[in-house]
C-alpha positions, 0 to 999 in steps of 0.5 A: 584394493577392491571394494569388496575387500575395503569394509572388511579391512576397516571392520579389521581396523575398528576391532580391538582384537584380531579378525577372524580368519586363516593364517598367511603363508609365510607366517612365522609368528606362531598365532592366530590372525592379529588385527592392525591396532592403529592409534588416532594419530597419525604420527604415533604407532601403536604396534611392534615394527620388525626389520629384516634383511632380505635378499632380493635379486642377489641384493640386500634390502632392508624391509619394515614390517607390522610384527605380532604382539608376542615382539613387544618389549622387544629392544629396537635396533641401532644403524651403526655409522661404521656398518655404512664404511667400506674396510678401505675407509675404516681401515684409515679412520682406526678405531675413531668411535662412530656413532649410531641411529637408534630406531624402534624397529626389532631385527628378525621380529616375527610378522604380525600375522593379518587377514589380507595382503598390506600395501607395499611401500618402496623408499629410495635414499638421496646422494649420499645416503643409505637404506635406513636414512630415513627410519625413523619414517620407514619404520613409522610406515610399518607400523601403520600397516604397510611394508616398506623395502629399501635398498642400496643404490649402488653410486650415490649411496655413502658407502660409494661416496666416502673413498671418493674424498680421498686422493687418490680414491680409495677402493669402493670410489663408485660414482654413477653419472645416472639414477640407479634408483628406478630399476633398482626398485623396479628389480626388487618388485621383479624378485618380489613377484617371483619370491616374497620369503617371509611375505609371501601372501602377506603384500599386495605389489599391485597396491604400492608407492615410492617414497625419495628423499632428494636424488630418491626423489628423482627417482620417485618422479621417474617411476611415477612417470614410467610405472602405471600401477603405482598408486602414489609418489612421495617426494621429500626435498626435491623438485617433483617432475611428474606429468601423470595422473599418479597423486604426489605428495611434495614434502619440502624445507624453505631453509634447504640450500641444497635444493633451493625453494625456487626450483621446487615450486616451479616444479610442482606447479606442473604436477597434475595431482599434486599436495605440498607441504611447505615447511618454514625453518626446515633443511634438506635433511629434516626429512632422514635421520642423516643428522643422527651421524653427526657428518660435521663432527666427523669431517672436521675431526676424523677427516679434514685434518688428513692431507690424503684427503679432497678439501673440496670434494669433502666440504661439499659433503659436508654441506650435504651431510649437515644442511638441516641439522642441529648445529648445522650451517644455515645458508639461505639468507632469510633463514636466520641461524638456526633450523626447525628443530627435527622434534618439530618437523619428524611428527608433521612429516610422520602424520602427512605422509601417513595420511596421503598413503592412507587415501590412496593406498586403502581408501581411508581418511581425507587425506594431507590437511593443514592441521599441523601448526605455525609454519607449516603450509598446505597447498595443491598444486593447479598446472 
């Protein structure tokens, strides 16, 4: 963001009612120009969030949006496990009941119509996840002023994974033996650029982040590597290999056994800018909402039961899919039994994150501080 256009987003910011001016293409809202309404705390949202499917490049994507305030009321869509599970699965499964993640944002919510372009936040998801596995941040994000796209990374999402744990595979068994994360993303910018839709004049591309968890933090590294326009990587349980000069922002949990501590601070020790926010208690799926799936329950009584299925290949899920989660087997010896609960950690990884975009995305505030209770730990990184 220039520096002529700075002060008026925080005169904007500062307005209980909308600025003043024209409306943006793409604004279906019907109404004038609405200001960001932006609670102090940066782990509360104080405005409706929209959520709509676009297609970019032939792919679906999902995309988290500030919406006006004639959506408020509006009742928050559910990500339903069984909308993940290719037909060959569920034609299996029957009519098992699957639960769902509840979230805040409102599907086709009109955009909220604003007086410049918002930054743009990419999320890649982790081996074994999807689009919305992390919402309850995406969503978070949207709702502080920026746009958040998501797609399926064709490979490591569940989707590709689950016919994988039969034997013989069912159909849709899709394994990739390399990260489709970095070109995937950097496809849905190539369609952005030539067609936003409903968003057109209402992003800024150049003013943009990535946001992984686990192999989505791999492919953060990568593009923080690779693009030189990217203002920002968030990197969420997973080692950080980051050699340029973009900021990171390394969120991580000592009880993680799938990515184990050791690996992490090695690797963060080389970052040239980099802040850590190093979390006691806290599993590899405290940073998504993977928990909400409840994969435990549904290993145990839908799948392992079943001889056409791999015991090793769906233990190792399971692990995968629990390691964090309520009830979940903790395996790093110093840990004790029980994890942080997500109560404790969703907020910190909410306020954190939202303050490092802030800083280096808008030019606001001072950035990830330690102000986030017992257990909690700030550092910088000093290769």
């Amino acid at each position: 963001m220039n520096s002529v256009l700075r002060p008026l987003l925080g005169l904007c910011l500062a307005l209980p009612v909308g600025c003043a001016g024209d409306k943006l293409e793409g604004d279906d809202s019907g109404d004038s120009v609405e200001a960001l309404r932006l609670s102090d705390d940066l782990s509360a949202v104080d405005m409706p969030v929209g959520v709509r499917t676009m297609v970019l490049g032939g792919v679906d994507v999902e995309v988290w949006y500030p919406a006006s305030d004639s959506a408020a009321g509006g009742v928050g869509e559910s990500v339903a496990l069984v909308d993940l599970i290719p037909q060959s699965v569920r034609e299996l499964l029957g009519d098992a009941p699957l639960p769902s993640i509840e979230t805040m944002a409102i599907r086709d919510a009109p955009l909220r119509p604003l007086a410049e372009p918002m930054p743009v936040v990419f999320f890649s998801h982790g081996f074994g996840g999807f689009p919305q596995q992390s919402v309850d941040l995406t969503s978070h994000l949207a709702g502080r002023g920026y746009v958040v796209f998501s797609t399926r990374h064709v490979g490591r999402s569940i989707t590709d994974l689950l016919p994988c744990i039969f034997s013989p595979p069912l159909e849709g068994c899709t394994l990739s033996g390399e990260d489709p994360g970095p070109d995937d993303i950097t496809a849905m910018r190539a369609a952005l650029e030539a067609d936003a839709d409903f968003l057109a004049g209402a992003i800024d591309l150049s003013t943009r982040a990535v946001v992984g968890h686990s192999a989505g933090g791999g492919t953060a590294s990568t593009l923080a590597q690779t693009d030189s326009e990217l203002k920002a990587a968030v990197i969420m349980a997973a080692p950080p290999s980051v050699s340029s000069d973009v900021p990171v922002l390394l969120l991580d949990g000592v009880c993680d056994a799938i990515v184990q501590e050791s690996g992490v601070v090695a690797a963060f020790e080389q970052v040239p800018d980099g802040v850590r926010v190093r979390m006691d208690g806290a599993g590899h799926l405290a940073f998504s909402d993977i928990c909400d799936l409840e994969f435990g329950t549904l290993s145990e009584e839908l799948l392992a039961p079943r001889d056409d299925v791999s015991q090793s290949f769906l233990q190792q899920l399971t692990a995968l899919g629990t390691d964090g989660c309520p009830g979940g087997t903790v395996n790093v010896p110093a840990c004790g039994d029980a994890f942080l609960p997500l109560e404790t950690s969703a907020p910190v990884i909410r306020a954190s994150t939202t303050a490092f975009l802030d800083l280096h995305l808008r030019g606001v505030g001072a950035g990830v501080n330690g102000d986030y209770g017992s257990g909690f730990e700030v550092s910088t990184s000093s290769p």
